[in-house]
Residue frames as qw, qx, qy, qz and C-alpha x, y, z in Angstrom:
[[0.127, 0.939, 0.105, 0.301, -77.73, -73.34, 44.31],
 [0.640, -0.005, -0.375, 0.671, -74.34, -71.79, 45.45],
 [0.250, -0.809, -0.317, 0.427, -75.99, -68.62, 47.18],
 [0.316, 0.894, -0.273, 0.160, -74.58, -66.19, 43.93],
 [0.590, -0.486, 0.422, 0.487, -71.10, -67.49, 45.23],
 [0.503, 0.803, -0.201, -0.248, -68.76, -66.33, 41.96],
 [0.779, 0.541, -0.308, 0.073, -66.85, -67.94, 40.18],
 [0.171, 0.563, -0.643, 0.491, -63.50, -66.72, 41.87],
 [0.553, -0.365, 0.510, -0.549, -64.97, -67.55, 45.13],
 [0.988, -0.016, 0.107, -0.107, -66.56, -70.87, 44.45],
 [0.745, 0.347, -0.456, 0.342, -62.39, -71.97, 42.30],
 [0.049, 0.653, -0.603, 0.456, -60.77, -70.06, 45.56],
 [0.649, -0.335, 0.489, -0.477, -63.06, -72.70, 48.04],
 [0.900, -0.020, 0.426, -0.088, -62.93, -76.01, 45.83],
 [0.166, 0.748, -0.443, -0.466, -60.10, -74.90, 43.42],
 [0.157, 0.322, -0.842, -0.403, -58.78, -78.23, 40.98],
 [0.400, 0.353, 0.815, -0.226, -61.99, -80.23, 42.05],
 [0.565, 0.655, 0.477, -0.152, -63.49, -77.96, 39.11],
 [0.568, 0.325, 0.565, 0.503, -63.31, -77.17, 35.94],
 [0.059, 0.727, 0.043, -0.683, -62.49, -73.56, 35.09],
 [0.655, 0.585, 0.379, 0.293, -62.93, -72.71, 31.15],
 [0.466, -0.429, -0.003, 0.774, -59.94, -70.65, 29.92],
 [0.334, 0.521, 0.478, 0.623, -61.84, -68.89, 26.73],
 [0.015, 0.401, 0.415, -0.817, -62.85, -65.69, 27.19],
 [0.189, 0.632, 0.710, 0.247, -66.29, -65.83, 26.13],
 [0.195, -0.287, -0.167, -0.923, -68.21, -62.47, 25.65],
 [0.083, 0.313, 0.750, -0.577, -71.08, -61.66, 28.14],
 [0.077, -0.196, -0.553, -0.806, -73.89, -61.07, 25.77],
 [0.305, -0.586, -0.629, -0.410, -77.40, -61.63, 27.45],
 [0.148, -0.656, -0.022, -0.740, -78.86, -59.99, 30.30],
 [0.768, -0.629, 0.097, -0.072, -78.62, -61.55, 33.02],
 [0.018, -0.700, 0.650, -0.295, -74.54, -61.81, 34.40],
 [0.462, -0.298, 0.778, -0.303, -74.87, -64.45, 37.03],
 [0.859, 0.059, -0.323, -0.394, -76.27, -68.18, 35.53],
 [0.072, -0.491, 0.863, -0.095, -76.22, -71.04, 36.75],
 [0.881, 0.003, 0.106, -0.461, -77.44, -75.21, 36.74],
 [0.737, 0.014, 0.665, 0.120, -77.16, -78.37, 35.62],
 [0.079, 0.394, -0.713, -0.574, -75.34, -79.04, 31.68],
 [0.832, 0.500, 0.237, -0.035, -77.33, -80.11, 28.62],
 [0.176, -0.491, 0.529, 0.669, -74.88, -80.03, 25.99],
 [0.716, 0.591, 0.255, -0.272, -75.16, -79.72, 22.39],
 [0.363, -0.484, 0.550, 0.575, -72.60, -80.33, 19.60],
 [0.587, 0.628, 0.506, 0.072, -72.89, -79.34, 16.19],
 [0.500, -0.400, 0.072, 0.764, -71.35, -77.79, 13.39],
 [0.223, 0.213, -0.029, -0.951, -73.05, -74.27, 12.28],
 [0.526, -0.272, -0.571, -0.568, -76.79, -76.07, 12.28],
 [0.367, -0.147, 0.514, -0.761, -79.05, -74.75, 15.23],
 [0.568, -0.257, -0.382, -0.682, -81.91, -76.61, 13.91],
 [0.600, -0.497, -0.625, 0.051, -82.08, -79.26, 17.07],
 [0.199, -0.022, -0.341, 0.918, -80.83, -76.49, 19.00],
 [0.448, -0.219, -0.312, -0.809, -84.42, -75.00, 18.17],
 [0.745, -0.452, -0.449, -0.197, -86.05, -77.96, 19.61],
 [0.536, -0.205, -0.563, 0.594, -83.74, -78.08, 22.85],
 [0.077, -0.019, -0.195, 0.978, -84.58, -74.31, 23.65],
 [0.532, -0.315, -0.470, -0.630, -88.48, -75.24, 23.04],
 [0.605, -0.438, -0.638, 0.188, -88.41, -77.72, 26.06],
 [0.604, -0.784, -0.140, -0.032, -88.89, -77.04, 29.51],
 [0.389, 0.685, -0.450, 0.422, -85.53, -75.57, 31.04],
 [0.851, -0.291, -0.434, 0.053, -85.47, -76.08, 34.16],
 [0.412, -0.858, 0.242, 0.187, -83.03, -73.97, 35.43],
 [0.918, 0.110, 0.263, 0.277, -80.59, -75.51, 33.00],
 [0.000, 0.809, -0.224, -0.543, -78.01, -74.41, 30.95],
 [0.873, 0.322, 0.205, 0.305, -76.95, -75.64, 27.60],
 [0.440, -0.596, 0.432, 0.514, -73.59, -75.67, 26.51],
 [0.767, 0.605, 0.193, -0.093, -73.54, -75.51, 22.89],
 [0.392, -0.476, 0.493, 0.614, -69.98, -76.67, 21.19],
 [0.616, 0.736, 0.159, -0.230, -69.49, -75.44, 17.46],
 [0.794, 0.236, 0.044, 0.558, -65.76, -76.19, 17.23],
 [0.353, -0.496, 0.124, 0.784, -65.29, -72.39, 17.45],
 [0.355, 0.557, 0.513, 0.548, -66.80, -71.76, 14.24],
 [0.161, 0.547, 0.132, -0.811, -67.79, -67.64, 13.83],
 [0.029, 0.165, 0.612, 0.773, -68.74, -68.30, 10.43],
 [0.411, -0.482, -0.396, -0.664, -72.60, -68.20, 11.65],
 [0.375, -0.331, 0.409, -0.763, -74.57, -67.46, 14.55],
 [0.297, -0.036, -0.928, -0.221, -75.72, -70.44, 16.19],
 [0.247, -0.635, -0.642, 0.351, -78.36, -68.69, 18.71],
 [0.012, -0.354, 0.059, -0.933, -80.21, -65.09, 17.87],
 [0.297, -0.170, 0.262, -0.902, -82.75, -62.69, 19.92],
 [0.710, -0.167, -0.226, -0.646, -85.81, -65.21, 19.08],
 [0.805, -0.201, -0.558, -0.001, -84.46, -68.57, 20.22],
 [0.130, 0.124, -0.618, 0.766, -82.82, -66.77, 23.60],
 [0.458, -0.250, 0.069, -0.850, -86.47, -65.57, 23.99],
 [0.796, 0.023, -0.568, -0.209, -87.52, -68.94, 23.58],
 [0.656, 0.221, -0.617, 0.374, -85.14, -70.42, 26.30],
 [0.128, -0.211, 0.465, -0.850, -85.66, -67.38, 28.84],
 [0.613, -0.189, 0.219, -0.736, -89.54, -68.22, 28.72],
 [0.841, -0.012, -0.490, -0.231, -89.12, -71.89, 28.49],
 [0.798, -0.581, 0.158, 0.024, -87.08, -71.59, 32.18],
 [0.818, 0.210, -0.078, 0.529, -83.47, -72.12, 30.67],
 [0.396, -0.857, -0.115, 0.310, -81.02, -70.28, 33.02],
 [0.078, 0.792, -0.345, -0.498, -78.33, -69.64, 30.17],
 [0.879, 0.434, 0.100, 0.168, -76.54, -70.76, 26.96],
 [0.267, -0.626, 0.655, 0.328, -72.62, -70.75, 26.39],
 [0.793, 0.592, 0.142, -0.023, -71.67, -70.88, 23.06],
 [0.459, -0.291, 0.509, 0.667, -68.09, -71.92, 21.58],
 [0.361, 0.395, 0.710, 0.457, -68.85, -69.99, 18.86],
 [0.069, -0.011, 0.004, -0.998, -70.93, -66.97, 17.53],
 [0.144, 0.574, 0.749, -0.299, -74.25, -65.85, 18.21],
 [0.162, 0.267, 0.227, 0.922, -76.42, -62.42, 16.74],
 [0.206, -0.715, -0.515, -0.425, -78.64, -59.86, 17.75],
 [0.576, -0.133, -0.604, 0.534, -76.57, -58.89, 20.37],
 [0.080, -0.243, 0.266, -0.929, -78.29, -55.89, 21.21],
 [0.752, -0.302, -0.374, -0.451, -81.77, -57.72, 21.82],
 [0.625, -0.215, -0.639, 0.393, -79.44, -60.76, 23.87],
 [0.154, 0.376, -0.429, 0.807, -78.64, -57.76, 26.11],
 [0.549, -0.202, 0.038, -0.810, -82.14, -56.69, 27.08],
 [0.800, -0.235, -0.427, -0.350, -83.41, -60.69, 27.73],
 [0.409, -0.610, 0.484, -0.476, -83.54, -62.20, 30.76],
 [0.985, 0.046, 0.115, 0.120, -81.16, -65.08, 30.45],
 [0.459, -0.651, 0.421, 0.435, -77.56, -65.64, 30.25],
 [0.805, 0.576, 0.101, 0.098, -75.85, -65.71, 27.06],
 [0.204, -0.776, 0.474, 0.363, -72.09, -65.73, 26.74],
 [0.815, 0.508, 0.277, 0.035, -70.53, -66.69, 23.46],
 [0.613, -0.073, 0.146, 0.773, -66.93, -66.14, 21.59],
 [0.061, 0.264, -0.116, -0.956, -68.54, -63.21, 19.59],
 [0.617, 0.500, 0.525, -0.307, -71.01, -62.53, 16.91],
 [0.117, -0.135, 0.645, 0.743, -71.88, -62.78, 13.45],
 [0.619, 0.293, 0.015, -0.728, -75.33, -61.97, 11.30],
 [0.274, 0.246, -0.891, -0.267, -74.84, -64.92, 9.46],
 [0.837, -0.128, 0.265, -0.461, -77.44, -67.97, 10.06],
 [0.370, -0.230, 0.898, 0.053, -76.60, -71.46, 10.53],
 [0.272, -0.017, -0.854, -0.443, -77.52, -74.17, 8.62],
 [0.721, 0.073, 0.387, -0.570, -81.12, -76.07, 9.16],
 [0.402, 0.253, -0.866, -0.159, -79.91, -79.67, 8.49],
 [0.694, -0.591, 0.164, -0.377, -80.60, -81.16, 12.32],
 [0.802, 0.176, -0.448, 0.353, -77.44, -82.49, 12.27],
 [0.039, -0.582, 0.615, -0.531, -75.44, -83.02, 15.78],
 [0.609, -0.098, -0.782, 0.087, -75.54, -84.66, 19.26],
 [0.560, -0.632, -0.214, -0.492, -77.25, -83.99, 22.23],
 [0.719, -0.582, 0.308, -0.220, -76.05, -84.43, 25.96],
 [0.936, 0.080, -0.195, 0.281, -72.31, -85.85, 25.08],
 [0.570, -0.655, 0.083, 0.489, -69.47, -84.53, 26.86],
 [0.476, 0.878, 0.011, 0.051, -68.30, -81.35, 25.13],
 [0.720, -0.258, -0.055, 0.642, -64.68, -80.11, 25.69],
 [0.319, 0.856, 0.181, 0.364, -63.43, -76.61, 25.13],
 [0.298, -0.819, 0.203, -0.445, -61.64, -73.39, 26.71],
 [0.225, 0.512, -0.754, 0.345, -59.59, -76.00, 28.11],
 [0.340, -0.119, 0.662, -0.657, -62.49, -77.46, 30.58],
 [0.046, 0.067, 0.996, -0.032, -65.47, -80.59, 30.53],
 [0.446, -0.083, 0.257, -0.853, -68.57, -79.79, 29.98],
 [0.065, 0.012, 0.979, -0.193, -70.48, -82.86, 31.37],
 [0.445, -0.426, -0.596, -0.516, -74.45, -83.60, 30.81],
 [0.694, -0.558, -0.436, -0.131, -75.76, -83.27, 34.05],
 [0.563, -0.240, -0.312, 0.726, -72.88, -81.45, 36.25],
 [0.031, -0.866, -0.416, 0.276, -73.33, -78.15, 37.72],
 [0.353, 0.356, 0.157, 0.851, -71.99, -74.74, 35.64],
 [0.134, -0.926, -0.178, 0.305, -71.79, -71.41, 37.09],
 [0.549, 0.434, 0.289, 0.653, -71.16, -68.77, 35.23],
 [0.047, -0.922, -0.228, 0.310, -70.49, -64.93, 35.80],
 [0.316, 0.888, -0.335, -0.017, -68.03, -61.83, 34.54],
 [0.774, -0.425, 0.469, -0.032, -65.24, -64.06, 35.92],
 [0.205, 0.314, -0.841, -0.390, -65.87, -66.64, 33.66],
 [0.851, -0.178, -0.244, -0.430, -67.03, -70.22, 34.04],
 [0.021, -0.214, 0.965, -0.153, -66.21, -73.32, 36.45],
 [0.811, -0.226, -0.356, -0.405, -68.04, -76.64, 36.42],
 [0.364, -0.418, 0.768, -0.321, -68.21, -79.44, 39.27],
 [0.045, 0.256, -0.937, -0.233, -67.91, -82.73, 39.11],
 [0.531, -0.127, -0.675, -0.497, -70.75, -84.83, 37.92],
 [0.657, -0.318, -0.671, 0.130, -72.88, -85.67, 41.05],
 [0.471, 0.005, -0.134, 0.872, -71.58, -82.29, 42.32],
 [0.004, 0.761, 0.346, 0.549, -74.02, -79.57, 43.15],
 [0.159, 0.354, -0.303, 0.871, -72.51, -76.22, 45.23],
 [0.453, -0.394, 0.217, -0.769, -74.23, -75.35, 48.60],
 [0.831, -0.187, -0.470, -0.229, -75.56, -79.16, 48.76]]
């Protein structure tokens, strides 16, 4: 845990050691601050294992979910955030679009995402679990540590956990 250190603060104390993401996502769910350890998901517009990842235990996690950037469809609305918040998952960061954003607002869980669209994804269960994503210019590793706020996002290196 980095004691809420932000973003700025954490790049200003361990600046090129991490990984700052240059997108500028949208802040969509209700909670601002997130932070944990990286699942990652990669897939392109089909949530369906996304479904099962947001069933498990969270842990304090976050998943990173890469879609290429797609906006055609929303890979993550109001029901599977709900999912995630009460399964312990401390946010989701989506290259890509999400919907329901007025629901995301109101749950307690990050959610930041390029934008949104009503659209639904496919329901193939095509993709890949916990591989190293890339995006926004920055790594997102299985198992390294992401903090996230208005800011933005930096990760640390694998093996890496703030305050430790």
């Amino acid at each position: 845990m980095t004691d809420r250190l932000g973003t700025s603060d954490l790049y200003d104390i361990h600046q090129e050691s991490l990984e700052s993401c240059d997108l500028q996502l949208r802040q969509l769910g209700g909670v601002r601050h997130f932070e944990g350890p990286i699942v990652t998901f990669r897939a392109f517009e089909d949530n369906l294992e996304l479904k099962k990842i947001v069933a498990e235990p969270g842990e304090g996690q976050v998943i990173v979910v890469d879609t290429d950037g797609s906006m055609r469809v929303a890979m993550l609305g109001d029901n599977m955030a709900a999912l995630a918040a009460r399964n312990g998952w401390a946010g989701i960061v989506v290259n890509g679009a999400v919907r329901d954003t007025a629901a995301l607002a109101d749950l307690p869980i990050g959610v930041k995402a390029l934008g949104s669209n009503p659209r639904r994804s496919r329901k193939e269960g095509v993709g890949h679990r916990d591989v190293v994503v890339t995006f926004g210019g920055a790594a997102f590793t299985p198992g390294a540590y992401l903090v996230s706020d208005d800011d933005g996002i930096v990760t640390f290196p694998l093996g890496v956990v703030p305050g430790d």
